[in-house]
C-alpha positions as CSV (number, residue, x, y, z in Angstrom):
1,X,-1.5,-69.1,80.4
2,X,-0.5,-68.9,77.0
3,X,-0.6,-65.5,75.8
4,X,-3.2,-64.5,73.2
5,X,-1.7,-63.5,69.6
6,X,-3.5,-61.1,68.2
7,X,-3.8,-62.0,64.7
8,X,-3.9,-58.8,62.1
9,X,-6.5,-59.6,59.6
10,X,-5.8,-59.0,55.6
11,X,-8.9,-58.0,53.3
12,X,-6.7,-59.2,50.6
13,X,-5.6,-62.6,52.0
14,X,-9.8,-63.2,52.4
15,X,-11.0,-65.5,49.4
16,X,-14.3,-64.9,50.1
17,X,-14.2,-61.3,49.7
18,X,-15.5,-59.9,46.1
19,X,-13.2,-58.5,43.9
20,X,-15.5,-56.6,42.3
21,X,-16.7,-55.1,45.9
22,X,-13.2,-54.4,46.8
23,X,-12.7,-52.3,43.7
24,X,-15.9,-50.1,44.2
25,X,-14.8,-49.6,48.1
26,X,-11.3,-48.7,47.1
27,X,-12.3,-45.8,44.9
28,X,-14.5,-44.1,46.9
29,X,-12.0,-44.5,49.9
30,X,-9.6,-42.7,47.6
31,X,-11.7,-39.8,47.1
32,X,-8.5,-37.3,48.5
33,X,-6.8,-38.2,45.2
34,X,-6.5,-36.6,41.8
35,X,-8.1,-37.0,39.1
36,X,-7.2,-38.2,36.1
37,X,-4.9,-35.6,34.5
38,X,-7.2,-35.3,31.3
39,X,-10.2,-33.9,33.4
40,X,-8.6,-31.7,35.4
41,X,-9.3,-28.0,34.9
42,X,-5.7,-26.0,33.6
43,X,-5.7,-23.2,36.2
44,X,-2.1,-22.0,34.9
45,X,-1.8,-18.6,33.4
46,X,-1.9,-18.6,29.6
47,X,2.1,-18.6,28.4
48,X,3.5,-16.6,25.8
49,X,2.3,-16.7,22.5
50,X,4.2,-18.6,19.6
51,X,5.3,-16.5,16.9
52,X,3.8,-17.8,13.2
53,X,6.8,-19.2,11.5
54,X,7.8,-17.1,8.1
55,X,7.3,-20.5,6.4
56,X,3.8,-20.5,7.3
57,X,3.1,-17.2,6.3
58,X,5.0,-17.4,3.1
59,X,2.6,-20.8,2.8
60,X,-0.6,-19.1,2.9
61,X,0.1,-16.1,0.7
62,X,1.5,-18.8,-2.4
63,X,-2.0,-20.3,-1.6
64,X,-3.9,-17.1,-1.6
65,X,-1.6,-16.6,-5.4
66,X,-2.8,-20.4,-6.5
67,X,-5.9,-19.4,-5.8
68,X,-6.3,-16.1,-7.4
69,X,-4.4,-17.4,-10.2
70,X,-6.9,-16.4,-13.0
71,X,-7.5,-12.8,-11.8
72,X,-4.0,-12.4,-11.4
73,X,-2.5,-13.2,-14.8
74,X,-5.7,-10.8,-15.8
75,X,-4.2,-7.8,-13.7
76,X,-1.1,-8.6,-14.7
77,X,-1.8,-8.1,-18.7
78,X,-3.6,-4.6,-17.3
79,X,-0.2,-3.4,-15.7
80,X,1.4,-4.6,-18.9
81,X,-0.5,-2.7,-21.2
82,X,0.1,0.2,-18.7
83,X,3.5,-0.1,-19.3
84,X,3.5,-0.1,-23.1
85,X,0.9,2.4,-23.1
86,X,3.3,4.7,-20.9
87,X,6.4,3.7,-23.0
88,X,4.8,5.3,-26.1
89,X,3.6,8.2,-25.0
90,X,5.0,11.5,-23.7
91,X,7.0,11.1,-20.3
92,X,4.0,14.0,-18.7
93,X,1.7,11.1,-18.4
94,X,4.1,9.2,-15.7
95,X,4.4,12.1,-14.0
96,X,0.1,13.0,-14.1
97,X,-0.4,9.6,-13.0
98,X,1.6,10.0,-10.2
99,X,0.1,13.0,-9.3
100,X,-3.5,11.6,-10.0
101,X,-2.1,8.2,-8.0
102,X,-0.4,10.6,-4.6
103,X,-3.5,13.0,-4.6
104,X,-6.2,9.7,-3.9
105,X,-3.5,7.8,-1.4
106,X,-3.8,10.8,0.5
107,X,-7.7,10.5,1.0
108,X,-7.2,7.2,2.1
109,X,-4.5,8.0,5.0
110,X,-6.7,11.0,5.6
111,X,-4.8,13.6,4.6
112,X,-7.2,14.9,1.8
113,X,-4.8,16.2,-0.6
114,X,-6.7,17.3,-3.3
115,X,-4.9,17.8,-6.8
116,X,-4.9,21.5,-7.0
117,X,-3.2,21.9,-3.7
118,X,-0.9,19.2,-4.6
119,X,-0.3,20.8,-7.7
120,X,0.4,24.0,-6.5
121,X,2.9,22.4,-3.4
122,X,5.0,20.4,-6.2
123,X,5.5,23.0,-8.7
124,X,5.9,25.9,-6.9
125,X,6.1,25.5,-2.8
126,X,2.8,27.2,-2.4
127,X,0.6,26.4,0.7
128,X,-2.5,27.7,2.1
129,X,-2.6,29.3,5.7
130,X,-4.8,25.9,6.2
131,X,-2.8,23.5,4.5
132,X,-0.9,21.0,6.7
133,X,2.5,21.7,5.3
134,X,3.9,17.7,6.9
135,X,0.7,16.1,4.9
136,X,1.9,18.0,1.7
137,X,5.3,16.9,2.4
138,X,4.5,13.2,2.5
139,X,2.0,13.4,-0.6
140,X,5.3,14.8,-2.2
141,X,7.6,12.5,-1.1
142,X,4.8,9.8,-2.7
143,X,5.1,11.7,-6.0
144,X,8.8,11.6,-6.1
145,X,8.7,8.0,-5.3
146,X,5.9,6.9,-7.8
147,X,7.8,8.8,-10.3
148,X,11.3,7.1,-10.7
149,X,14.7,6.8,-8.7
150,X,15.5,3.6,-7.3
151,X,13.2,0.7,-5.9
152,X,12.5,0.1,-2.4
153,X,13.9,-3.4,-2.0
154,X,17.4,-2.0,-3.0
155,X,17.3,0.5,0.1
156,X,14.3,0.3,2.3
157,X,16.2,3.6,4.3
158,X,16.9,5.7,1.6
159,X,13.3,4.8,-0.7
160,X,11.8,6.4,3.0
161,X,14.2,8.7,4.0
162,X,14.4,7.5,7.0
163,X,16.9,7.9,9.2
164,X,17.0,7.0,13.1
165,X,17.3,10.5,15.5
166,X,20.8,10.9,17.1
167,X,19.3,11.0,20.1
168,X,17.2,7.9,20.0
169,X,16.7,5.9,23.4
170,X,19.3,3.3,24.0
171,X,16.2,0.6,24.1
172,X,14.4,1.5,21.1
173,X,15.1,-0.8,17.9
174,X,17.2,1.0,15.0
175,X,15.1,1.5,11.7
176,X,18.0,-1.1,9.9
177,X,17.0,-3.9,12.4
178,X,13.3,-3.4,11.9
179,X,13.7,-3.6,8.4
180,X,16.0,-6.7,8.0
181,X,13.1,-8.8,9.1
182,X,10.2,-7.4,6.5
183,X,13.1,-7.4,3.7
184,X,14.0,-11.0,4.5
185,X,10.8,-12.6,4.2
186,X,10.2,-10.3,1.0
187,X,13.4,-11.8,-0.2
188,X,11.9,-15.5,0.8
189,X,9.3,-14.9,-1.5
190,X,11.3,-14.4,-5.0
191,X,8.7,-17.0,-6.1
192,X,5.2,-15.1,-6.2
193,X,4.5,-12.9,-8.1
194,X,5.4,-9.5,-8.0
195,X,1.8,-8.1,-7.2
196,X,1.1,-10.9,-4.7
197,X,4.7,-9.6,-2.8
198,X,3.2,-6.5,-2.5
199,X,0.6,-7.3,-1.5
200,X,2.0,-9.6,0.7
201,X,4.6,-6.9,2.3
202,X,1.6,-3.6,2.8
203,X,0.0,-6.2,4.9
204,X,3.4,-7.3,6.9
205,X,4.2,-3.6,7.1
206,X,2.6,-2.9,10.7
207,X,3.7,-6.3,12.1
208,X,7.5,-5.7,10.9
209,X,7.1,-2.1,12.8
210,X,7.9,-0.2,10.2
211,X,4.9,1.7,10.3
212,X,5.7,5.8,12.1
213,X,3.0,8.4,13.3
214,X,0.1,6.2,12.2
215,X,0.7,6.8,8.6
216,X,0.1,4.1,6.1
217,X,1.2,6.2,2.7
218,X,5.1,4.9,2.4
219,X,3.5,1.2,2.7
220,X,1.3,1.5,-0.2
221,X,3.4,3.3,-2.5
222,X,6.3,0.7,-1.7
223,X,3.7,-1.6,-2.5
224,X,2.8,0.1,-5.5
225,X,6.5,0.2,-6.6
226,X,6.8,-3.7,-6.0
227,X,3.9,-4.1,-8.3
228,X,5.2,-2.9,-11.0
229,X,9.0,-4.1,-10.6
230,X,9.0,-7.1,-13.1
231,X,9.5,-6.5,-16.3
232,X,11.8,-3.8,-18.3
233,X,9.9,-0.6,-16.9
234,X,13.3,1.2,-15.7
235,X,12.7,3.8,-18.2
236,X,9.7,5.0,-19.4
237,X,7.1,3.1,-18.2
238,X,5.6,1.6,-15.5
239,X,7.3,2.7,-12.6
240,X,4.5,1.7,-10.2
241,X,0.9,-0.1,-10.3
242,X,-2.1,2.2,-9.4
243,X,-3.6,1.0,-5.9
244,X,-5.9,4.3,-5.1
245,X,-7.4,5.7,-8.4
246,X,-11.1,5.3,-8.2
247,X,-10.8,3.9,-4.6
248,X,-8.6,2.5,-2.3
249,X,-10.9,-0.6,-1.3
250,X,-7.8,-3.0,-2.0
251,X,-6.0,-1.3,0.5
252,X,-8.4,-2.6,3.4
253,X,-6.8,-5.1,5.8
254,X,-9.2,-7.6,7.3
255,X,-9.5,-11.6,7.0
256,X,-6.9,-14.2,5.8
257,X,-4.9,-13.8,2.9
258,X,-6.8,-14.8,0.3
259,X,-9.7,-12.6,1.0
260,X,-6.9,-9.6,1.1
261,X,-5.7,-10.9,-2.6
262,X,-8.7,-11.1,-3.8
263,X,-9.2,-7.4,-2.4
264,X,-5.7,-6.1,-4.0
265,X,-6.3,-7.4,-7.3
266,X,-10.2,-6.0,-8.0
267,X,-8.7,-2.6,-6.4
268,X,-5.9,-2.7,-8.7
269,X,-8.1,-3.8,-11.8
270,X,-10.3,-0.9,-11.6
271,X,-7.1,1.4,-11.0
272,X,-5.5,0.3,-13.8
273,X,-8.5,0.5,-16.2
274,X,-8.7,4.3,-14.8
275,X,-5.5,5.2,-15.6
276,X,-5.9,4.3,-18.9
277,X,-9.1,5.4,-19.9
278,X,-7.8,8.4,-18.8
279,X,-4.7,8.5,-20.7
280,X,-6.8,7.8,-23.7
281,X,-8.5,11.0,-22.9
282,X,-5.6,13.3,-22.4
283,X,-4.1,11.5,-25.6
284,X,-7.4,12.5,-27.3
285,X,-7.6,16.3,-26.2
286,X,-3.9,16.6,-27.2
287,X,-4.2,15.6,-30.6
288,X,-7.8,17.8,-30.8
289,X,-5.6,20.8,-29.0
290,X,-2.2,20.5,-31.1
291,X,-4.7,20.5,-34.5
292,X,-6.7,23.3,-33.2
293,X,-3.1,25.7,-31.8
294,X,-1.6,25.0,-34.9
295,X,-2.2,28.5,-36.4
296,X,-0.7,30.0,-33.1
297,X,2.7,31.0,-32.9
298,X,5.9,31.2,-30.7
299,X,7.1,28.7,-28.1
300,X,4.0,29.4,-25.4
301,X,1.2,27.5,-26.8
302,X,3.4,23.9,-27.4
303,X,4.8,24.5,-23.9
304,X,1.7,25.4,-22.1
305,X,-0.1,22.5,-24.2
306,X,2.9,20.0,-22.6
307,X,2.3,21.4,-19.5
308,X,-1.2,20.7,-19.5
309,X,-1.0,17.1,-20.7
310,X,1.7,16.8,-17.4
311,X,-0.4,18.3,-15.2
312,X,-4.0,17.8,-14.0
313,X,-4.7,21.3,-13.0
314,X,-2.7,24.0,-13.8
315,X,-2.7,27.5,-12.2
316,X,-1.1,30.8,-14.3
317,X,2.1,31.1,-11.8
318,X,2.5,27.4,-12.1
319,X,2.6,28.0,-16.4
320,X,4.4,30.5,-16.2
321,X,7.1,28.8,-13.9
322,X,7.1,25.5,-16.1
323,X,7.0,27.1,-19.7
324,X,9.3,30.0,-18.7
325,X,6.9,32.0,-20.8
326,X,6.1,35.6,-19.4
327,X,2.8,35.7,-17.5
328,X,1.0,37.8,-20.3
329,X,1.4,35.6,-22.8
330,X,0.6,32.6,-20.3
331,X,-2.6,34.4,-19.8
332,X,-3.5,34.8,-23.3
333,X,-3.2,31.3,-24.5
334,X,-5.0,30.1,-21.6
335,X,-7.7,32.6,-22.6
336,X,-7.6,31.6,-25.8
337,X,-7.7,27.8,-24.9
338,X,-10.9,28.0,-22.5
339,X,-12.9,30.5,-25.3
340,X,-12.5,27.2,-27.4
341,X,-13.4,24.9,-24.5
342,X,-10.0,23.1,-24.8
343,X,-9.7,23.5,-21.0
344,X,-12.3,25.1,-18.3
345,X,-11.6,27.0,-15.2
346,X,-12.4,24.9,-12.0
347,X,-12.3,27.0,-8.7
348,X,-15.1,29.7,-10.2
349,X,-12.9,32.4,-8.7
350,X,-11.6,35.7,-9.8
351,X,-8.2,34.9,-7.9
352,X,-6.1,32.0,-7.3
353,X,-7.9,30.1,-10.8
354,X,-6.9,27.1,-11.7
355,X,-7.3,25.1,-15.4
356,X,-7.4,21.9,-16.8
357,X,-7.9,20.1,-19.8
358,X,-10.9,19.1,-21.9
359,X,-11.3,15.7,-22.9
C-alpha cells in the first residue's frame, strides 16, 4: 500500500476564496492585537512641564506695548509733565509725593499705613503701642527708595537691602542667583518702553522668587522706579511714576499681558493726574500762605510754611524738629495759621494734633 500523504491545505493558495472575505475574517481573528496607536487611550503619567521660553514672554509683552501703543505715548506725556512740573518747583513736593505715593502702597499690601503715622515714624521714630513697627519699616524703606539714591537695575541687593542670612540652608538659592534671572530678561527688554518693563518685571516678580514674607511693596516701588527711569530725571524730578495714588487697581495681576497693560497704564493715568492736581493745590496754598505771612517775622513762619508744603500732615514735635524753631513759637504760627484757615487740625484731639494745609 502506498502510504497516504496528507496534503496541508493553504487558504491563500485557494483561487476561489474571496479576497474581500479573507480580509473581514482576518481582522476579527486578530482581535488580541493593538489598536491603532492614534486611538489608543495615553494612560502615562503627565511629564514635567516645559518652562515658557524668555523669548516668548518678552514676545507677548512687545505685543501687549503694540497694542497699547496710543494710551501709552498718553501716560508717557503725563509722567513727563510730572517731571517738569517737579523740576520747577520746590524739592518738598518729591519728597510729599513720596510720602503721599508709600502711605497708599501700604493699603494695598495691607499694611494700612496711614499718612500721619507715616509722618510721625519718618520724621521723628515715633510709634504707637499698636503700630507694627516692621510695616512702618518697610513703608520707610519705600519712601527712601521713591525719593532718590540709585535705581534698582544697577543693584537689585542694595535698592532691597537684602542680604542672604549667614546661616542660610546649604539648599536654599542665594538672593544674587534669584535675581540674575529677573535682571536678565529685564536687560532683554532694552527695547519696550520703560513703563511696559515695569510693568513687565512687578508681574515677573513672584515667578523669579524674589518675592519674601508675602509682601508685594519692594515690587511695585521697583516698578515705580523703572517707570520713571528714561529721561534726565536724576535730579530734581521724576524719580518714580505714581502706581497707588487714588488706587492701586493697576497693580492687580490676573489675565494675559495685555489685559495687565491695559490695567498699568489707566492706574498710572489717574495717579499721575492726582499728583498733579495736587501739586497745583499745594502750589496754590503756598503762594496764598507766603502773601498772607508776609507781615510776620523771624525765621519760624518761612520754615514751618516749607515744612508744610513737604509734608502732608504735620504734628508740633515734628515742626519743631524740622524748623529747629522752639516749640512756643512753633505753636504760635500754627495757631496763627489755622485762625486764618491756612491749615486745619485733623485728629479733633487735645493731644497728639496733627495739621495740614489748606488748599
Amino acid at each position: 500500500m502506498k502510504p497516504q500523504v496528507t496534503t496541508q491545505y493553504d487558504s491563500f493558495d485557494d483561487p476561489l476564496l474571496d479576497a474581500e472575505g479573507l480580509e473581514v475574517t482576518s481582522e476579527d481573528d486578530l482581535w488580541f492585537l493593538p489598536g491603532p496607536m492614534e486611538v489608543e487611550p495615553d494612560y502615562l503619567p503627565p511629564g514635567p512641564r516645559a518652562e515658557l521660553r524668555e523669548t516668548a514672554v518678552l514676545d507677548d509683552w512687545r505685543r501687549a506695548e503694540a497694542g497699547n501703543a496710543a494710551r501709552l505715548a498718553r501716560v508717557a506725556g503725563r509722567i513727563g509733565a510730572l517731571d517738569d512740573r517737579l523740576r520747577r518747583g520746590p524739592e518738598g513736593w518729591r519728597h510729599r509725593l513720596a510720602l503721599m505715593e508709600a502711605a497708599d502702597l501700604s493699603w494695598f499690601v495691607g499694611d494700612r499705613i496711614g499718612p500721619d503715622r507715616l509722618a510721625l515714624w519718618i520724621s521723628m521714630r515715633l510709634s504707637g503701642v499698636q503700630d507694627d513697627t516692621a510695616a512702618l519699616a518697610r513703608v520707610g524703606w519705600a519712601v527712601r527708595r521713591l525719593t532718590g539714591g540709585p535705581g534698582p537695575e544697577v543693584d537689585l541687593s542694595a535698592f532691597l537691602d537684602r542680604r542672604d542670612p549667614e546661616n542660610m540652608a546649604n539648599e536654599a538659592e542665594p538672593f544674587a542667583d534669584r535675581a540674575v534671572g529677573w535682571l536678565d530678561l529685564m536687560a532683554q527688554a532694552a527695547d519696550l518702553h520703560s513703563i511696559t518693563r515695569a510693568c513687565m518685571g512687578f508681574h515677573l516678580w513672584n515667578l523669579a522668587g524674589l518675592r519674601q514674607q508675602g509682601d508685594r511693596t519692594e515690587a511695585a516701588v521697583t516698578a515705580a522706579r523703572i517707570a520713571a527711569s528714561e529721561g534726565p530725571n536724576s535730579n530734581r524730578g521724576a524719580i518714580f511714576a505714581p502706581l497707588a495714588m487714588r488706587g492701586a487697581g493697576g497693580l492687580r495681576a490676573s489675565g494675559p499681558p495685555a489685559e495687565r497693560l491695559e490695567r498699568w497704564l489707566e492706574g498710572m493715568e489717574t495717579a499721575c493726574l492726582t499728583a498733579m492736581r495736587h501739586l497745583d493745590d499745594i502750589q496754590a496754598w503756598s503762594v496764598r500762605a507766603e502773601a498772607m505771612m508776609a507781615p510776620l517775622s523771624g525765621r519760624t513762619p518761612p520754615a514751618l510754611r516749607a515744612v508744610l508744603t513737604e509734608w502732608p500732615l504735620v504734628s508740633a514735635p515734628m515742626a519743631e524738629t524740622l524748623t529747629g524753631a522752639s516749640r512756643g513759637a512753633v505753636q504760635r504760627n500754627l495757631a496763627w495759621m489755622e485762625t486764618r484757615d491756612l491749615i486745619r487740625e485733623v485728629t479733633g484731639q487735645g493731644r497728639f494734633r496733627m495739621w495740614r494745609a489748606m488748599p
